[in-house]
C-alpha positions as CSV (number, residue, x, y, z in Angstrom):
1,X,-37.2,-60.9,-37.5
2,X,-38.9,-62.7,-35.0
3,X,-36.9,-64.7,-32.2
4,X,-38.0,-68.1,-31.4
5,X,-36.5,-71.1,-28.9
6,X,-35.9,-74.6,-30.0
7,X,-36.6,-77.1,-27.2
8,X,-34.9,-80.5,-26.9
9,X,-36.1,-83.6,-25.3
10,X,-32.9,-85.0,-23.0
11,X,-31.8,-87.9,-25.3
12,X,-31.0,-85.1,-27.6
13,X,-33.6,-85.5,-30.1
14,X,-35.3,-82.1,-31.6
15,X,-38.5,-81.4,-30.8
16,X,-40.1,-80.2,-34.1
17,X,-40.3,-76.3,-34.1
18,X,-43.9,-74.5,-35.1
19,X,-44.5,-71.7,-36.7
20,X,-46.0,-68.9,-34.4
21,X,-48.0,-67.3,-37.3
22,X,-49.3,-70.4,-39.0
23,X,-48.7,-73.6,-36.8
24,X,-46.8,-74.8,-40.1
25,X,-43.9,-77.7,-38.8
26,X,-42.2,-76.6,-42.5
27,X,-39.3,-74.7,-40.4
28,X,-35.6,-75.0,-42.0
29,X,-32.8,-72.9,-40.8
30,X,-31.6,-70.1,-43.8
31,X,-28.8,-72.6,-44.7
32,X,-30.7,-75.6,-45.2
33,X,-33.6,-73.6,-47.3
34,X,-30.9,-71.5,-49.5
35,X,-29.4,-74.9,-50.2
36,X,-32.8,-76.6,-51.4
37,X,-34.1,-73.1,-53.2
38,X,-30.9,-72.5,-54.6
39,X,-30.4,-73.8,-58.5
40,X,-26.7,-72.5,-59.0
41,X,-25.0,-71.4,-62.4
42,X,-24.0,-73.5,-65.1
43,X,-20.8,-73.6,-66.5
44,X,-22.6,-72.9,-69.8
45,X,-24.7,-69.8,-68.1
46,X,-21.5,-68.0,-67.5
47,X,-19.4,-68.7,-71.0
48,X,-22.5,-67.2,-72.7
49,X,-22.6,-64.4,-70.6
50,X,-18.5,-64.2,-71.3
51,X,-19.2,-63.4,-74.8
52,X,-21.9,-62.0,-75.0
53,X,-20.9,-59.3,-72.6
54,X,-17.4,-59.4,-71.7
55,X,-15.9,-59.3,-68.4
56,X,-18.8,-57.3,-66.9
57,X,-21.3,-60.3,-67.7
58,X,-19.7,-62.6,-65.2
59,X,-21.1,-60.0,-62.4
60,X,-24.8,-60.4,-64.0
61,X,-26.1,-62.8,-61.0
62,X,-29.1,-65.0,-62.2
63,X,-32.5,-64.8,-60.9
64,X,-33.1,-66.3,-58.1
65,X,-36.7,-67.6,-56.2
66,X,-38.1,-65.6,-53.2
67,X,-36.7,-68.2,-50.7
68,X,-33.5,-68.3,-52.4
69,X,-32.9,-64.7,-51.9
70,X,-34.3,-64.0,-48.4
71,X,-32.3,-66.5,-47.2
72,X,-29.2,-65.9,-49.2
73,X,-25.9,-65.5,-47.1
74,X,-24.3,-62.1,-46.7
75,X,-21.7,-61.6,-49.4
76,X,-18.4,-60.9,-48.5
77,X,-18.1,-57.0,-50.3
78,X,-15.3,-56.7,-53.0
79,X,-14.0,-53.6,-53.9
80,X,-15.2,-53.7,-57.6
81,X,-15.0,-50.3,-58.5
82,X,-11.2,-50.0,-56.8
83,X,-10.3,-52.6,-58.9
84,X,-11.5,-51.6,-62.6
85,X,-10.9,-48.0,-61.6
86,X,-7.1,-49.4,-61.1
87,X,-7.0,-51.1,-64.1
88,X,-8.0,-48.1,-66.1
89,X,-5.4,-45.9,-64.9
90,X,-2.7,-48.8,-65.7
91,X,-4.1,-49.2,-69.2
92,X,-3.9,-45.1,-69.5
93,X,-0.1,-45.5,-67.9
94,X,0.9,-47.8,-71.0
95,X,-0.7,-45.6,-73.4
96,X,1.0,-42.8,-72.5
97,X,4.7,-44.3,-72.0
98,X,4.3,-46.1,-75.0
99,X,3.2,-43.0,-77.0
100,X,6.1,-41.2,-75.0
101,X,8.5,-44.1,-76.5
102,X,7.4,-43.6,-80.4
103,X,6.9,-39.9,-80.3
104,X,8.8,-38.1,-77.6
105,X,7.3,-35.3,-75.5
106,X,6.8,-32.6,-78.0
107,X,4.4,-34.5,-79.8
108,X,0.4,-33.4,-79.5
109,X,-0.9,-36.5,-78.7
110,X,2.0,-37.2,-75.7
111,X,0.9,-34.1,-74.1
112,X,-3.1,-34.6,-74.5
113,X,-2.2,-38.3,-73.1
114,X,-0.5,-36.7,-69.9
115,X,-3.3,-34.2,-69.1
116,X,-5.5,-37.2,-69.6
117,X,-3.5,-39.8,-67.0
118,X,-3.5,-36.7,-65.0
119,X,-7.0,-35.9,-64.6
120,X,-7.4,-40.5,-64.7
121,X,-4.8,-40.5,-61.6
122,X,-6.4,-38.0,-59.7
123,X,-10.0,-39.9,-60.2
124,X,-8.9,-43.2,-60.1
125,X,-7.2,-42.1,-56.4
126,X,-10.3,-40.9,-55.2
127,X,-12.5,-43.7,-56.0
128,X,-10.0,-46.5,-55.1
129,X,-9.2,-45.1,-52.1
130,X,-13.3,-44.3,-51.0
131,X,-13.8,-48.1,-52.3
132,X,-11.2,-49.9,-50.8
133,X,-12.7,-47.5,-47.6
134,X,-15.7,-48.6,-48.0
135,X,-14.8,-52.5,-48.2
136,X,-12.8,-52.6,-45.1
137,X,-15.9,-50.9,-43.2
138,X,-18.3,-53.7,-44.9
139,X,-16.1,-56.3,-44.4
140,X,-15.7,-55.3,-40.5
141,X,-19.9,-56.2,-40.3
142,X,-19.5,-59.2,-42.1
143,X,-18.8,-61.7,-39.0
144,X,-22.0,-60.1,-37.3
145,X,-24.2,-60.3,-40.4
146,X,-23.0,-64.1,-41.2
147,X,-23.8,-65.2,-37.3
148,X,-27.3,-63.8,-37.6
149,X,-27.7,-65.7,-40.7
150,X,-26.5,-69.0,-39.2
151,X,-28.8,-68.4,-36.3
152,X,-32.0,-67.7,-38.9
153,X,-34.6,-69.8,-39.5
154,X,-37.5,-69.5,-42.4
155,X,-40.7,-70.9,-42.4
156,X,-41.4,-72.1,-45.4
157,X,-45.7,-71.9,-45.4
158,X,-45.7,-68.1,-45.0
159,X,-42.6,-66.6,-45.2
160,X,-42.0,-65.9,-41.5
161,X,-38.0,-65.6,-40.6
162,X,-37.2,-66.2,-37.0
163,X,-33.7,-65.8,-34.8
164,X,-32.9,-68.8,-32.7
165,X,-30.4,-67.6,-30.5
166,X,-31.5,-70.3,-27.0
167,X,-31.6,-73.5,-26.7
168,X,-33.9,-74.7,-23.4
169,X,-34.1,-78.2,-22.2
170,X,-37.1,-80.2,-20.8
């Protein structure tokens, strides 16, 4: 990413910016470009992804253009796996105490289902605890990776991303 400097004339109006590489004036900062690249998701996209693929087909994320995803704000990381991983050993917890309930302990299937929630506990533990890890560490680089955004500009001609970080007066 190349860094650039705005100038501004003293009454405060902006002094269009040019592009180094192509002397194009089409500059927009990342925001203003993602905005105007950007076609979002219908309401209708996502219900037909809901039944068409469950819960996982509200994670599909649409295509997007190559200016919408170059200039695309960081995403704030979720811990996705910790959470379904979760889930799954709850759903295995119910099945278990209510096979427990109907059966008692002696019963085959009670004692295949513990070995089972056993073996779920031990790799549910691991994975939630390395995503949820993993999450806070991301989540830590989020501020720095959303100021550069806010601070990037695209030219829209050829491609070229810029940081503005000064701003010098005339």
């Amino acid at each position: 990413m190349r860094h650039l400097t705005r100038s501004w004339w003293p009454e405060g109006k902006p002094i269009d910016m040019e592009c180094s590489r192509c002397s194009s004036q089409n500059i927009k900062t990342f925001e203003m470009a993602h905005a105007s690249y950007n076609f979002g998701v219908s309401s209708g996209d996502s219900i037909v992804k809901f039944l068409l693929l469950g819960p996982l087909g509200l994670m599909i994320k649409p295509r997007r253009n190559s200016v919408a995803s170059i200039t695309a704000p960081p995403e704030k990381p979720f811990p996705i796996l910790g959470v379904v991983f979760g889930f799954l050993f709850l759903s295995t917890m119910v099945w278990l105490v209510s096979i427990y309930l109907r059966r008692g302990l002696d019963y085959r299937e009670t004692q295949n289902a513990l070995l089972f929630n056993a073996v779920m506990f031990v790799i549910a533990s691991v994975v939630v605890s390395w995503d949820f890890i993993r999450c806070a560490r991301a989540r830590k680089k989020y501020p720095e990776l959303l100021d550069q955004w806010v601070h990037s500009w695209i030219c829209l001609q050829c491609g070229t991303t810029y940081e503005v970080r000064e701003i010098t007066g005339r």
